[in-house]
PDBQT receptor file of N, H, CA, C and O in Angstrom, charges set to zero:
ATOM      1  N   UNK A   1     -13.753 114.754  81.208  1.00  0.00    +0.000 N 
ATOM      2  CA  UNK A   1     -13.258 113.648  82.010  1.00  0.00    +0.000 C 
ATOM      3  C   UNK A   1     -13.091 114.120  83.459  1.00  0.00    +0.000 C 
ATOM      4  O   UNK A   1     -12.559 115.203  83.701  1.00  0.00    +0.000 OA
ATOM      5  N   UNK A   2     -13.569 113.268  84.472  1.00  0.00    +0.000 N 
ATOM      6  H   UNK A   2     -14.002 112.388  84.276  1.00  0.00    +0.000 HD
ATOM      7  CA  UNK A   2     -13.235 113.806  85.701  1.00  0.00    +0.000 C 
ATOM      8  C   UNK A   2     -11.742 113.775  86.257  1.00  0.00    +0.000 C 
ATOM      9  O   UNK A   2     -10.964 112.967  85.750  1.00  0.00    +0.000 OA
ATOM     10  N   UNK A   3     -11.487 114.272  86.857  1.00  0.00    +0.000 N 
ATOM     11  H   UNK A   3     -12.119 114.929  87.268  1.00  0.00    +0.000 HD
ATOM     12  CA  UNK A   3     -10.185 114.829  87.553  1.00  0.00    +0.000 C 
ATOM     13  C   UNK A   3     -10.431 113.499  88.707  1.00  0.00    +0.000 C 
ATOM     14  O   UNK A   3     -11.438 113.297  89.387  1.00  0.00    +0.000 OA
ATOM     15  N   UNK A   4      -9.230 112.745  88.666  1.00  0.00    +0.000 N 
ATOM     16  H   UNK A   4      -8.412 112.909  88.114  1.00  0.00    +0.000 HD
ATOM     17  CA  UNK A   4      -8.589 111.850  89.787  1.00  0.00    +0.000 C 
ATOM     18  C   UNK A   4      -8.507 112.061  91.479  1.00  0.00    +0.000 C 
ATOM     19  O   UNK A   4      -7.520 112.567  92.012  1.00  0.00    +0.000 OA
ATOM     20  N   UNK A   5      -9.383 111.717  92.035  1.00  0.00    +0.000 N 
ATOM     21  H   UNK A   5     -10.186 111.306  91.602  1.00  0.00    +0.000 HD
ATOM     22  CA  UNK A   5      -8.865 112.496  93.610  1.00  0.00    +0.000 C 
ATOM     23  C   UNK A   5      -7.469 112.237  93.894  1.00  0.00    +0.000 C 
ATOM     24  O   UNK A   5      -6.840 111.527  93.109  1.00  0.00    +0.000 OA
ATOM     25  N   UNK A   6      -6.696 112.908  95.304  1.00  0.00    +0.000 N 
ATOM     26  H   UNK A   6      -7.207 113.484  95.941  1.00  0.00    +0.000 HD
ATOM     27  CA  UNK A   6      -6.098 113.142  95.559  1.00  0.00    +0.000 C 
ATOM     28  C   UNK A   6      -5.385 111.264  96.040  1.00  0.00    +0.000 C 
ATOM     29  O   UNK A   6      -4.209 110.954  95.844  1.00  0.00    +0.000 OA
ATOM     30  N   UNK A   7      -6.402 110.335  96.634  1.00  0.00    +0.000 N 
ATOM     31  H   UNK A   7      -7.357 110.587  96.793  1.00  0.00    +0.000 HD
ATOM     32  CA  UNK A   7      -6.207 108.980  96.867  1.00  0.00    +0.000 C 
ATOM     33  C   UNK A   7      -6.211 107.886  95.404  1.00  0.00    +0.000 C 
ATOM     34  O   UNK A   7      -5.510 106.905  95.154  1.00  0.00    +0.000 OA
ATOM     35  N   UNK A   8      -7.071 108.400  94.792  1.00  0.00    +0.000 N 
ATOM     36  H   UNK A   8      -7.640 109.197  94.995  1.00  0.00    +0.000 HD
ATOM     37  CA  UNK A   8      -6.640 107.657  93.502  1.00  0.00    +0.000 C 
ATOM     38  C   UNK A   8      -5.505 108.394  92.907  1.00  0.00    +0.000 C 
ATOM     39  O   UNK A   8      -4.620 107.584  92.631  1.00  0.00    +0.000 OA
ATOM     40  N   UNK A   9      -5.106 109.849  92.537  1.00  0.00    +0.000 N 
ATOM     41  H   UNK A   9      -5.824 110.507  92.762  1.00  0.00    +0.000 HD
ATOM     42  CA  UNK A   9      -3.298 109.477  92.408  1.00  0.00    +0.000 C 
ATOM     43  C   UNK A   9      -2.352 109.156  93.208  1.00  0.00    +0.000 C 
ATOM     44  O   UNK A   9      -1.180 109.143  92.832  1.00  0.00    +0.000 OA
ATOM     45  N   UNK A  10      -2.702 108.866  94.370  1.00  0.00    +0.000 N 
ATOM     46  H   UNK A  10      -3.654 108.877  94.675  1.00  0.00    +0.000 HD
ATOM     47  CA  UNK A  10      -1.451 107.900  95.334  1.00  0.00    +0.000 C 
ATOM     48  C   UNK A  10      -1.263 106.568  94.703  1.00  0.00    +0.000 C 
ATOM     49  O   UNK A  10      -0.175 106.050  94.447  1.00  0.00    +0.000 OA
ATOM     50  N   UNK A  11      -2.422 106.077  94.483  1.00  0.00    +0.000 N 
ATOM     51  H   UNK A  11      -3.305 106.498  94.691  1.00  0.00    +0.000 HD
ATOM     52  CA  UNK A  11      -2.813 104.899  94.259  1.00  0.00    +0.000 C 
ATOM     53  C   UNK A  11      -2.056 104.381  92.893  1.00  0.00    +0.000 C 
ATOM     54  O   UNK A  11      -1.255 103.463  92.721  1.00  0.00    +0.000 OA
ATOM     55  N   UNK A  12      -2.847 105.696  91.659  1.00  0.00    +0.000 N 
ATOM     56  H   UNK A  12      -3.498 106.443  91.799  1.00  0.00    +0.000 HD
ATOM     57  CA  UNK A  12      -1.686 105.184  90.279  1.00  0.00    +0.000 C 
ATOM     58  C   UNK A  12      -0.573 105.180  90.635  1.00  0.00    +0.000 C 
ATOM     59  O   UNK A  12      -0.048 104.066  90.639  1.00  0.00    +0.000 OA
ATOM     60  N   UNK A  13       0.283 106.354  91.083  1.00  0.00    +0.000 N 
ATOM     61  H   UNK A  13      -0.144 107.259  91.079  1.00  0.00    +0.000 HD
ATOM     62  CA  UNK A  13       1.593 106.790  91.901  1.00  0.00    +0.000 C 
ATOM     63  C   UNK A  13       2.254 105.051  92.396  1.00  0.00    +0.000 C 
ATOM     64  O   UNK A  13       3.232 104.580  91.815  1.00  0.00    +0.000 OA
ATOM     65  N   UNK A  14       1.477 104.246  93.595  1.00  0.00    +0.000 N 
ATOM     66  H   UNK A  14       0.683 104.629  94.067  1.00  0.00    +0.000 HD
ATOM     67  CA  UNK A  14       2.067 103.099  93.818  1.00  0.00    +0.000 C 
ATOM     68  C   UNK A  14       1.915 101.946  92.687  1.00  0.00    +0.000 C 
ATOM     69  O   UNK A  14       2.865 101.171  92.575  1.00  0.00    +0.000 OA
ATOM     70  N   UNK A  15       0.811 101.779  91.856  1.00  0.00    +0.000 N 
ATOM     71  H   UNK A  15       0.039 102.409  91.947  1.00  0.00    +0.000 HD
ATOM     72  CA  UNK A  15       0.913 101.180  90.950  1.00  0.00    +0.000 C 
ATOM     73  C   UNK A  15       2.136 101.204  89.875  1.00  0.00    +0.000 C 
ATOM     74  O   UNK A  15       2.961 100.346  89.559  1.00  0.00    +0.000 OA
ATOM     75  N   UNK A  16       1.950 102.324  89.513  1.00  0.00    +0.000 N 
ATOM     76  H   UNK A  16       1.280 103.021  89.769  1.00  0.00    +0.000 HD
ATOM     77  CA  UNK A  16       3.648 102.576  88.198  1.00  0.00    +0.000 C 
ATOM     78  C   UNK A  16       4.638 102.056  89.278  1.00  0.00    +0.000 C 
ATOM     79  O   UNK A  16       5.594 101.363  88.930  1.00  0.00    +0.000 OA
ATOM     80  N   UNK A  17       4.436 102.364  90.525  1.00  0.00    +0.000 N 
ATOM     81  H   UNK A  17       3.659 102.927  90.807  1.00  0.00    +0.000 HD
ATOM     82  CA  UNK A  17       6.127 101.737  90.946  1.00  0.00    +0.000 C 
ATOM     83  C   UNK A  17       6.483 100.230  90.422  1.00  0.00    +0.000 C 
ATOM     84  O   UNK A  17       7.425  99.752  89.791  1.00  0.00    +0.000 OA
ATOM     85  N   UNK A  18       5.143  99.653  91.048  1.00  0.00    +0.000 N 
ATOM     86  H   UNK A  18       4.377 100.041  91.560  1.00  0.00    +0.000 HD
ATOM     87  CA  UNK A  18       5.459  98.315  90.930  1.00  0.00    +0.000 C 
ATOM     88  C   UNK A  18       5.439  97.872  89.693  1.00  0.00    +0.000 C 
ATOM     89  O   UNK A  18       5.922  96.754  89.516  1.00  0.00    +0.000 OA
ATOM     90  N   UNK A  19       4.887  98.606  88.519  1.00  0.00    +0.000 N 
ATOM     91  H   UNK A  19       4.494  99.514  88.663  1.00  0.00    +0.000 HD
ATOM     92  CA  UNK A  19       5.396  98.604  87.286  1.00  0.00    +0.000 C 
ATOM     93  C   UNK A  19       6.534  98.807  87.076  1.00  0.00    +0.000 C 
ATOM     94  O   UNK A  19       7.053  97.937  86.377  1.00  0.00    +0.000 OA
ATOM     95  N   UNK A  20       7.344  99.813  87.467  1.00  0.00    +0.000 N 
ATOM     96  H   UNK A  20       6.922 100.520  88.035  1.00  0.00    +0.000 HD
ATOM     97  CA  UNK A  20       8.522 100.012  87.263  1.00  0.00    +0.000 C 
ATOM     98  C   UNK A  20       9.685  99.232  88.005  1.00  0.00    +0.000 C 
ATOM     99  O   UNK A  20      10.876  99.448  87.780  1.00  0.00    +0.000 OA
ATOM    100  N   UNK A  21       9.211  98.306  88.911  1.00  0.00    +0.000 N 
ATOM    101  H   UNK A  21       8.244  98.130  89.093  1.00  0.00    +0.000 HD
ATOM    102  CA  UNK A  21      10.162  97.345  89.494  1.00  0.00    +0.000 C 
ATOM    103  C   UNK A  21       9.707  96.064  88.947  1.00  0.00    +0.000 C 
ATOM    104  O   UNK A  21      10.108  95.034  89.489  1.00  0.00    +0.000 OA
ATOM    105  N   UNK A  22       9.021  96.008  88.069  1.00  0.00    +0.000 N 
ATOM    106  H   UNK A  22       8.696  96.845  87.629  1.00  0.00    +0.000 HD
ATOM    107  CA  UNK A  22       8.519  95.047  87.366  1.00  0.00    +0.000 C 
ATOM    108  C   UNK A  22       9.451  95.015  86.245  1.00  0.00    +0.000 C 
ATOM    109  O   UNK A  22      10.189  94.031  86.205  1.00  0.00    +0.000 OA
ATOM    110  N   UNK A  23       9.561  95.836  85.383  1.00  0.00    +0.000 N 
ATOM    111  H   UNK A  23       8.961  96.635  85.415  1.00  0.00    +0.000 HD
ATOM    112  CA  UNK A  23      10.458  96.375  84.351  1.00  0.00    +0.000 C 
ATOM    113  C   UNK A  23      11.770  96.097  84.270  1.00  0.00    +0.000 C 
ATOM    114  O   UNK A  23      12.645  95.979  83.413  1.00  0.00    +0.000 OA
ATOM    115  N   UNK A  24      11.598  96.014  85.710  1.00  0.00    +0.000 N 
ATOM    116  H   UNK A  24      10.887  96.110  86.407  1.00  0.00    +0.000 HD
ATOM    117  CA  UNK A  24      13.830  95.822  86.079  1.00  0.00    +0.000 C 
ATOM    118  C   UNK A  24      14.150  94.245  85.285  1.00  0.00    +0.000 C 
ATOM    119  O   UNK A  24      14.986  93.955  84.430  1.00  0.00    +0.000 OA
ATOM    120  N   UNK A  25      13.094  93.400  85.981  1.00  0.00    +0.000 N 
ATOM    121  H   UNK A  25      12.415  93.636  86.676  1.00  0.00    +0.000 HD
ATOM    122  CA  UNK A  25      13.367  92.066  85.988  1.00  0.00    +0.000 C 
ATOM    123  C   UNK A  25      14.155  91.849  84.461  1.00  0.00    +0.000 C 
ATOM    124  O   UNK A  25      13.977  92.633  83.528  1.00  0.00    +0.000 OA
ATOM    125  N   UNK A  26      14.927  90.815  84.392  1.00  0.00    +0.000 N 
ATOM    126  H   UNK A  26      15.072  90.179  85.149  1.00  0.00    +0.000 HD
ATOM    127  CA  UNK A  26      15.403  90.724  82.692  1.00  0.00    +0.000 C 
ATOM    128  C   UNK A  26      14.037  89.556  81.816  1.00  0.00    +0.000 C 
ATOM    129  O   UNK A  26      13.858  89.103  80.685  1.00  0.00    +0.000 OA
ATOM    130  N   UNK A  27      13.623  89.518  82.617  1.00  0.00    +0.000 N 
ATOM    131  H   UNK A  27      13.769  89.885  83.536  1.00  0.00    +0.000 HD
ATOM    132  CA  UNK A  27      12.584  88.526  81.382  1.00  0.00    +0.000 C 
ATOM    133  C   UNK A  27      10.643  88.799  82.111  1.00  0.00    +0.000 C 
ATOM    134  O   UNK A  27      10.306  88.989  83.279  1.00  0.00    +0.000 OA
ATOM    135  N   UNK A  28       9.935  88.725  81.097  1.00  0.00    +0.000 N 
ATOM    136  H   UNK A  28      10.208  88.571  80.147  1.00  0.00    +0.000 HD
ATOM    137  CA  UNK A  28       8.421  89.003  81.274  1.00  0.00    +0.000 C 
ATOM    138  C   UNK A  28       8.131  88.411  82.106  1.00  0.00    +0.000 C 
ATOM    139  O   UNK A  28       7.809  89.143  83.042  1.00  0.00    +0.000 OA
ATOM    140  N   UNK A  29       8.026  87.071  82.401  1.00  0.00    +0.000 N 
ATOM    141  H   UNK A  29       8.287  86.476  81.641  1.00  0.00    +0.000 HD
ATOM    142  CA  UNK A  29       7.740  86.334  83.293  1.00  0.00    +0.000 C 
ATOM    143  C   UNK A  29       7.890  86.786  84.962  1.00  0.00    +0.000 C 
ATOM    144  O   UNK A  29       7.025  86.897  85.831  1.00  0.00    +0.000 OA
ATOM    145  N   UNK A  30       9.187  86.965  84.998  1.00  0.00    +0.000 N 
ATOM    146  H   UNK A  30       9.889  86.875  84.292  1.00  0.00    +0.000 HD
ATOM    147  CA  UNK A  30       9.261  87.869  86.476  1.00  0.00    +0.000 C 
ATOM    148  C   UNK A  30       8.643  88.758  86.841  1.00  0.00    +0.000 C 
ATOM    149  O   UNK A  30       8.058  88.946  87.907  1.00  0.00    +0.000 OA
ATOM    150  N   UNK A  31       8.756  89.415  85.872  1.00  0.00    +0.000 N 
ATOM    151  H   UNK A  31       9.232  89.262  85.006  1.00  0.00    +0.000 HD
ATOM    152  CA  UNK A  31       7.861  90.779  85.767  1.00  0.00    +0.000 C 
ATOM    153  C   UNK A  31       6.402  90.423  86.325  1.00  0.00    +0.000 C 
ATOM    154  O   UNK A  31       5.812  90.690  87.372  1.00  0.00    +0.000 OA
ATOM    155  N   UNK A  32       6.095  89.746  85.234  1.00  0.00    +0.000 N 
ATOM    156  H   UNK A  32       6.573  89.529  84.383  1.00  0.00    +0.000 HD
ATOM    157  CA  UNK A  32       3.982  89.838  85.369  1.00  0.00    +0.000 C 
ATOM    158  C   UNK A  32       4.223  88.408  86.958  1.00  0.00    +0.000 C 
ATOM    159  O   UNK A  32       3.256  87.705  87.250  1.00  0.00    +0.000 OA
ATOM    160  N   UNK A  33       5.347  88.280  87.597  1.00  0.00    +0.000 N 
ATOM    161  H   UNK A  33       6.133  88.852  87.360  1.00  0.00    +0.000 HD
ATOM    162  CA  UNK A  33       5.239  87.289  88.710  1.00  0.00    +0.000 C 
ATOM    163  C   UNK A  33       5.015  88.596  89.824  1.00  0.00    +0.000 C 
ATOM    164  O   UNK A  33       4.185  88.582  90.732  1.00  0.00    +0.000 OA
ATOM    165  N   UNK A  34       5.731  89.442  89.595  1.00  0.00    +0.000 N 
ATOM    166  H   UNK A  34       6.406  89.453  88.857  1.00  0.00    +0.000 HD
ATOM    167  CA  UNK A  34       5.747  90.560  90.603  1.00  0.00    +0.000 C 
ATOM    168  C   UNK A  34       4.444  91.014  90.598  1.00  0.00    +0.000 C 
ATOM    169  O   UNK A  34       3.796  90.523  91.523  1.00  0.00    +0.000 OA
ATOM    170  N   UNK A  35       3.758  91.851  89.821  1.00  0.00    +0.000 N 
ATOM    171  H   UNK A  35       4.284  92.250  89.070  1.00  0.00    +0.000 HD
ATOM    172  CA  UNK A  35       2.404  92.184  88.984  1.00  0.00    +0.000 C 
ATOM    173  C   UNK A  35       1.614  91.502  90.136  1.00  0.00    +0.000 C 
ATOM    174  O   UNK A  35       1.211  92.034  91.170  1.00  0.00    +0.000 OA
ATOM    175  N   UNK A  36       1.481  90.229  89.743  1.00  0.00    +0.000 N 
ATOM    176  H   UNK A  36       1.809  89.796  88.903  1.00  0.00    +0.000 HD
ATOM    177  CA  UNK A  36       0.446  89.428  90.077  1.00  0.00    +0.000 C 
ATOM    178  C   UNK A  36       0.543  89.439  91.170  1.00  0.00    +0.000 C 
ATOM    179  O   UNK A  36      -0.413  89.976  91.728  1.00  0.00    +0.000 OA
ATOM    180  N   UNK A  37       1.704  88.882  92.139  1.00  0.00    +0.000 N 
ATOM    181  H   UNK A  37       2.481  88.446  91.686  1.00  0.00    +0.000 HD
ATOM    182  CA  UNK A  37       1.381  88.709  93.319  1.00  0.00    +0.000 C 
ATOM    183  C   UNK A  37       1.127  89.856  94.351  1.00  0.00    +0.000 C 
ATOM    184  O   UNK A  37       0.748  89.872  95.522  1.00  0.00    +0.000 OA
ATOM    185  N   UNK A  38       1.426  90.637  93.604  1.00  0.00    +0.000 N 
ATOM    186  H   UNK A  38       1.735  90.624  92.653  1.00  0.00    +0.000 HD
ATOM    187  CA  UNK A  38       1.435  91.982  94.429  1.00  0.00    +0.000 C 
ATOM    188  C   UNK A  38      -0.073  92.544  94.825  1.00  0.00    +0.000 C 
ATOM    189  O   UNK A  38      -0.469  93.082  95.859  1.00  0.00    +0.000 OA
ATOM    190  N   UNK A  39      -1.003  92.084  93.150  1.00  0.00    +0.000 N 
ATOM    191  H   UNK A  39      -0.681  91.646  92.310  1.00  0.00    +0.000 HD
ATOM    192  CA  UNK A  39      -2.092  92.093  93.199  1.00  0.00    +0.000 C 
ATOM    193  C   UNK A  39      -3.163  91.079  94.169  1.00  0.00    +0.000 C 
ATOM    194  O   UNK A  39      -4.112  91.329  94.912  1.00  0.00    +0.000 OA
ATOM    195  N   UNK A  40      -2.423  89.735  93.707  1.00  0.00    +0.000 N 
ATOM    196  H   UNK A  40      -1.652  89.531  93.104  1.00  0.00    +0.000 HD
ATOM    197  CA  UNK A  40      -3.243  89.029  95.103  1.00  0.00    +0.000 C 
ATOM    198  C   UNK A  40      -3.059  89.214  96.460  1.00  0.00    +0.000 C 
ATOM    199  O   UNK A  40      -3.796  88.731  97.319  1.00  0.00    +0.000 OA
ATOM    200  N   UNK A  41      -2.001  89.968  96.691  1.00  0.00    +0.000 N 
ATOM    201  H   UNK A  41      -1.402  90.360  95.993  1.00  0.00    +0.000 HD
ATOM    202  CA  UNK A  41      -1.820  90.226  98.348  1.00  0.00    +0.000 C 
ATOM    203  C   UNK A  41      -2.572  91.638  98.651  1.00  0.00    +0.000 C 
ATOM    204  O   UNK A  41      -3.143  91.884  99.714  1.00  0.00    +0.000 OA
ATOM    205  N   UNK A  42      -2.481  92.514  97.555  1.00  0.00    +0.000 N 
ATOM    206  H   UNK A  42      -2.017  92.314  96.692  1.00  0.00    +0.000 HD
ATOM    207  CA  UNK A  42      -3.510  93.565  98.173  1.00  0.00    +0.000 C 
ATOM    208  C   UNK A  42      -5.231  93.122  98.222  1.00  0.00    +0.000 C 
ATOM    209  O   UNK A  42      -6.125  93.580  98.934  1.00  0.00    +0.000 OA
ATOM    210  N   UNK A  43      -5.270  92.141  97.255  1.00  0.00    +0.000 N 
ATOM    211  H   UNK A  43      -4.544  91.770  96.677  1.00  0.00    +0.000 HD
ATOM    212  CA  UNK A  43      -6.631  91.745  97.017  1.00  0.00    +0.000 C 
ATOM    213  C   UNK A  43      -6.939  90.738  98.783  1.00  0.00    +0.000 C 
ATOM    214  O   UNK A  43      -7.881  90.891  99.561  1.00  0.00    +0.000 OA
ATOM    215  N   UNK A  44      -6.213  90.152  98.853  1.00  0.00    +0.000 N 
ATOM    216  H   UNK A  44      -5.448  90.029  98.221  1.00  0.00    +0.000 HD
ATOM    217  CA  UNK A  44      -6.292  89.095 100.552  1.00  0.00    +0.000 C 
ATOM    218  C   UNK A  44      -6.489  90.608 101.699  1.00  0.00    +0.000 C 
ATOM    219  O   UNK A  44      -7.170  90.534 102.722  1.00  0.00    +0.000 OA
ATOM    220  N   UNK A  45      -5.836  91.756 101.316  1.00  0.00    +0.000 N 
ATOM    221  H   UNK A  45      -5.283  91.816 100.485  1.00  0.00    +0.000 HD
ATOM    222  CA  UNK A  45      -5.725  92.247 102.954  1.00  0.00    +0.000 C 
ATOM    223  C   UNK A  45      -6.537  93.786 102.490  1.00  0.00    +0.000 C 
ATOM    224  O   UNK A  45      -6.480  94.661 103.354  1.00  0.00    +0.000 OA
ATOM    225  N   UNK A  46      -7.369  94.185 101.016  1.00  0.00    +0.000 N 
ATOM    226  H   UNK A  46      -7.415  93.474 100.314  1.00  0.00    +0.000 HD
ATOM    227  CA  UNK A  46      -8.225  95.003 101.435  1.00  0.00    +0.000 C 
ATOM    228  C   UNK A  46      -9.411  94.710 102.326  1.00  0.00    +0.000 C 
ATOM    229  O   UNK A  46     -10.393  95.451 102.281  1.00  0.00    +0.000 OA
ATOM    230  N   UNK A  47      -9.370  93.738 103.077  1.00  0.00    +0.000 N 
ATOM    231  H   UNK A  47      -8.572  93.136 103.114  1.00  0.00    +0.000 HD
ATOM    232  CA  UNK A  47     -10.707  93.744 104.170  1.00  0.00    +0.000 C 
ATOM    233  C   UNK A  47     -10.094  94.235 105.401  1.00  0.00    +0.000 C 
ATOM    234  O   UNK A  47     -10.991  94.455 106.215  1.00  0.00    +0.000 OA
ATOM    235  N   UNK A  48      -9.133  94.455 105.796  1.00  0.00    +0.000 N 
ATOM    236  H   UNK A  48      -8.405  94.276 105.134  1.00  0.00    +0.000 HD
ATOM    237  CA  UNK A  48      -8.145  94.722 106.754  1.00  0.00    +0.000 C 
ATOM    238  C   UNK A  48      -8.731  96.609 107.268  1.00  0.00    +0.000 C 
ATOM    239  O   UNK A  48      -8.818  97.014 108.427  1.00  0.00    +0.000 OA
ATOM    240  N   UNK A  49      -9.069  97.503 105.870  1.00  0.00    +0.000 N 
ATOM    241  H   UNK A  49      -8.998  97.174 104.928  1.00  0.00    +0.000 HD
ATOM    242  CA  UNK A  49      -9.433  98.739 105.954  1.00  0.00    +0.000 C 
ATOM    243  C   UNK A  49     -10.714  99.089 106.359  1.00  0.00    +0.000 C 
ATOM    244  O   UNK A  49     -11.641  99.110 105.550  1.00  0.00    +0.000 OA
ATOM    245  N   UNK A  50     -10.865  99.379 107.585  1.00  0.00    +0.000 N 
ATOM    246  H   UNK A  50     -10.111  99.362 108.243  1.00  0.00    +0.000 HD
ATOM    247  CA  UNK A  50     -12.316  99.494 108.103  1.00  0.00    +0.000 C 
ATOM    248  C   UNK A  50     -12.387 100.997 108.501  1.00  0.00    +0.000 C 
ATOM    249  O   UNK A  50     -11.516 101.599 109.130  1.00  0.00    +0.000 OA
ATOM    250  N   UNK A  51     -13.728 101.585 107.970  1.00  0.00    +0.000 N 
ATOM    251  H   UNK A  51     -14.435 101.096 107.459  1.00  0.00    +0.000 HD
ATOM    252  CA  UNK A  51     -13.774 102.890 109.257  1.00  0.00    +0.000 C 
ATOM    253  C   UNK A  51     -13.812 102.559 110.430  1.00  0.00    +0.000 C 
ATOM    254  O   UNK A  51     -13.952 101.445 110.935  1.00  0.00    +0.000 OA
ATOM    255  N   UNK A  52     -13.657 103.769 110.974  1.00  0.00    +0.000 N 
ATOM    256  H   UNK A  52     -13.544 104.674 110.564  1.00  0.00    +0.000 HD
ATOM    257  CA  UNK A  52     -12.944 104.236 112.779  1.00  0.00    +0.000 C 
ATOM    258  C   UNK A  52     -14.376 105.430 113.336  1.00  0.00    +0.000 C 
ATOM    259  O   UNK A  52     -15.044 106.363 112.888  1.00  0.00    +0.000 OA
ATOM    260  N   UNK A  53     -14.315 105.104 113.829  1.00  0.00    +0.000 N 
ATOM    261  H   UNK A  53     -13.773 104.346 114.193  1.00  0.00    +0.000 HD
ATOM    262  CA  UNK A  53     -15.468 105.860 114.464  1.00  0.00    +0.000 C 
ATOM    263  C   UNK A  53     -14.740 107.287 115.177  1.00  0.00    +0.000 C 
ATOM    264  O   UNK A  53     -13.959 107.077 116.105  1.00  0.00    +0.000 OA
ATOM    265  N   UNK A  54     -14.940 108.442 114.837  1.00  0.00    +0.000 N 
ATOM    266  H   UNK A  54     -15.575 108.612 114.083  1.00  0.00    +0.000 HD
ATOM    267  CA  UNK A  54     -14.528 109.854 114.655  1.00  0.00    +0.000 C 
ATOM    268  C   UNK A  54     -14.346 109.704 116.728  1.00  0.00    +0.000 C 
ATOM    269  O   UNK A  54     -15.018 108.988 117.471  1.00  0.00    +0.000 OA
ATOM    270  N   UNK A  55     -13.469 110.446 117.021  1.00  0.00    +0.000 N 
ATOM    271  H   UNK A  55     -12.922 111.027 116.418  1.00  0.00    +0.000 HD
ATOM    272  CA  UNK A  55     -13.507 110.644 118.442  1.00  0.00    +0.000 C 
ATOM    273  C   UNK A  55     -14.395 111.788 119.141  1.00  0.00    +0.000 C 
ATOM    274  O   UNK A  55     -14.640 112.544 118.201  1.00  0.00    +0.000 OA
ATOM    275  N   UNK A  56     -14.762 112.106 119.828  1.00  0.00    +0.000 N 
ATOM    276  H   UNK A  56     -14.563 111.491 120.592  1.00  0.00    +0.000 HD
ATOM    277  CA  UNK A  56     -15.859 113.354 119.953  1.00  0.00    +0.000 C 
ATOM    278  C   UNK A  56     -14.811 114.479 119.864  1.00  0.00    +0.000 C 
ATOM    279  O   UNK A  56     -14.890 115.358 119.005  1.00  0.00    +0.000 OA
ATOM    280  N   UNK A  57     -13.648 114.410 120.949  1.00  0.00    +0.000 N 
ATOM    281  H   UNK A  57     -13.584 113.697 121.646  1.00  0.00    +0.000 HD
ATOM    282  CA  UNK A  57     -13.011 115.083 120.796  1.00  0.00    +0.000 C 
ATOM    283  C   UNK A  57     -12.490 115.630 119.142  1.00  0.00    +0.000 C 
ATOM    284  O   UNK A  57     -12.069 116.703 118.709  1.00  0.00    +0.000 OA
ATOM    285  N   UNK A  58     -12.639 114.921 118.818  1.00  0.00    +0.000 N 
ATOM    286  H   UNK A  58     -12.981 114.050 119.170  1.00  0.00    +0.000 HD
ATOM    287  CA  UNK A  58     -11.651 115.307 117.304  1.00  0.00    +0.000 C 
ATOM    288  C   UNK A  58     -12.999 116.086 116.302  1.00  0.00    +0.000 C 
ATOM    289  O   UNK A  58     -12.821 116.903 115.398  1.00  0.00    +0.000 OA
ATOM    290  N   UNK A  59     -14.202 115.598 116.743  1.00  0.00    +0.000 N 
ATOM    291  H   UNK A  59     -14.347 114.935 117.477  1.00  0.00    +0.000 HD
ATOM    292  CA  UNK A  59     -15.365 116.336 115.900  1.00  0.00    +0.000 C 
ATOM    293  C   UNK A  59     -15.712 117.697 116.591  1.00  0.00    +0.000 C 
ATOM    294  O   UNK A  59     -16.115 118.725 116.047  1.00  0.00    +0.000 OA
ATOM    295  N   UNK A  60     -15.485 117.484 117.796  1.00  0.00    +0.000 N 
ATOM    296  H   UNK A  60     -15.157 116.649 118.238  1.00  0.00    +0.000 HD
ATOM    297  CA  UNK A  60     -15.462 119.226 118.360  1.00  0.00    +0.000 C 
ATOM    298  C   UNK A  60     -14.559 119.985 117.960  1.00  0.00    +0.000 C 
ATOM    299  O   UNK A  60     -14.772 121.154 117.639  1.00  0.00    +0.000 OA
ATOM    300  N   UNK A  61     -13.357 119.391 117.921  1.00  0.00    +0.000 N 
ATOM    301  H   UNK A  61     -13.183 118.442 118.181  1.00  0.00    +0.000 HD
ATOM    302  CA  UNK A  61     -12.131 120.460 117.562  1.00  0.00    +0.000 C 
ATOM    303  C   UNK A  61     -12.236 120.952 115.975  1.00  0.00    +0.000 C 
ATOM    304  O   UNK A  61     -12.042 122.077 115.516  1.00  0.00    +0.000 OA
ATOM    305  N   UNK A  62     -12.667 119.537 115.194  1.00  0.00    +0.000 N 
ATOM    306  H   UNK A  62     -12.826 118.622 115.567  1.00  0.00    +0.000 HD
ATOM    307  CA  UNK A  62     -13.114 119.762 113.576  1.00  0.00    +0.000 C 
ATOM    308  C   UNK A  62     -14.156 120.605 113.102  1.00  0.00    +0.000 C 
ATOM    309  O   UNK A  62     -14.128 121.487 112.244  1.00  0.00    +0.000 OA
ATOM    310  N   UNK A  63     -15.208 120.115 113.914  1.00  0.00    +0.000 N 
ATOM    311  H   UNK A  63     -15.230 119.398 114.611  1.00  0.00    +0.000 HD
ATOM    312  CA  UNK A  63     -16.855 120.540 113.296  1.00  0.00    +0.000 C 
ATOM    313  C   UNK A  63     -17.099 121.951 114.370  1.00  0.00    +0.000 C 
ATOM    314  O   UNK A  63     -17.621 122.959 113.893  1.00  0.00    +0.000 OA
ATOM    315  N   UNK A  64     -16.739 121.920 115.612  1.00  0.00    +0.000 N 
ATOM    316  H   UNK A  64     -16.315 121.102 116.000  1.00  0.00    +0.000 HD
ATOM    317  CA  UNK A  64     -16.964 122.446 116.482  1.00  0.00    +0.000 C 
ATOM    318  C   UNK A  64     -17.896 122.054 117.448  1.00  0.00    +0.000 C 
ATOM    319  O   UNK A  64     -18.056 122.750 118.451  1.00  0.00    +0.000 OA
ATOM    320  N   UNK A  65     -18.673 120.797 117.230  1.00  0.00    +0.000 N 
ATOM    321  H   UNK A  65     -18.543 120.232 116.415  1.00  0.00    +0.000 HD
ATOM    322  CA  UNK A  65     -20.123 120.517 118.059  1.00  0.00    +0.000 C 
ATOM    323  C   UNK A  65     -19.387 118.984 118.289  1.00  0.00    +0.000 C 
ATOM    324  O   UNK A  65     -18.321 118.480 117.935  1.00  0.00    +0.000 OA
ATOM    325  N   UNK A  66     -20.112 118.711 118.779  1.00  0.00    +0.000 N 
ATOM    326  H   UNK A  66     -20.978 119.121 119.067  1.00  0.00    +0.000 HD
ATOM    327  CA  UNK A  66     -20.618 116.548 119.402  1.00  0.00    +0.000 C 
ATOM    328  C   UNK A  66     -21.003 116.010 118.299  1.00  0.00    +0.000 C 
ATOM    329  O   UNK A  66     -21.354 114.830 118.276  1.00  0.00    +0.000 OA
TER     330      UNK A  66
């Protein structure tokens, strides 16, 4: 089985939370209300994450070249 990168366990990491504040609620319903919406709001604003175009500066200091 492959090993999880370092961004997909952030990722489970924030998921169980909201599982686990899901959990609090006293009845299912709240729960899978939290769940869900939590899911449609990340689903509306992953277009929001765009690459950035590297600065030269920052690829000289990184790579050493332009």
């Amino acid at each position: 089985m492959k090993k999880p990168t370092r961004d997909s366990q952030l990722g489970i990491m924030f998921a169980d939370a909201v599982m686990g504040a899901a959990h609090q609620r006293y009845n299912a319903r709240g729960g899978k209300a939290i769940v869900e919406s939590c899911i449609a709001r990340l689903q509306e604003r992953i277009g929001e994450i765009q690459p950035k175009k590297a600065d030269p500066k920052y690829k000289e200091a990184r790579y050493g070249r332009k």
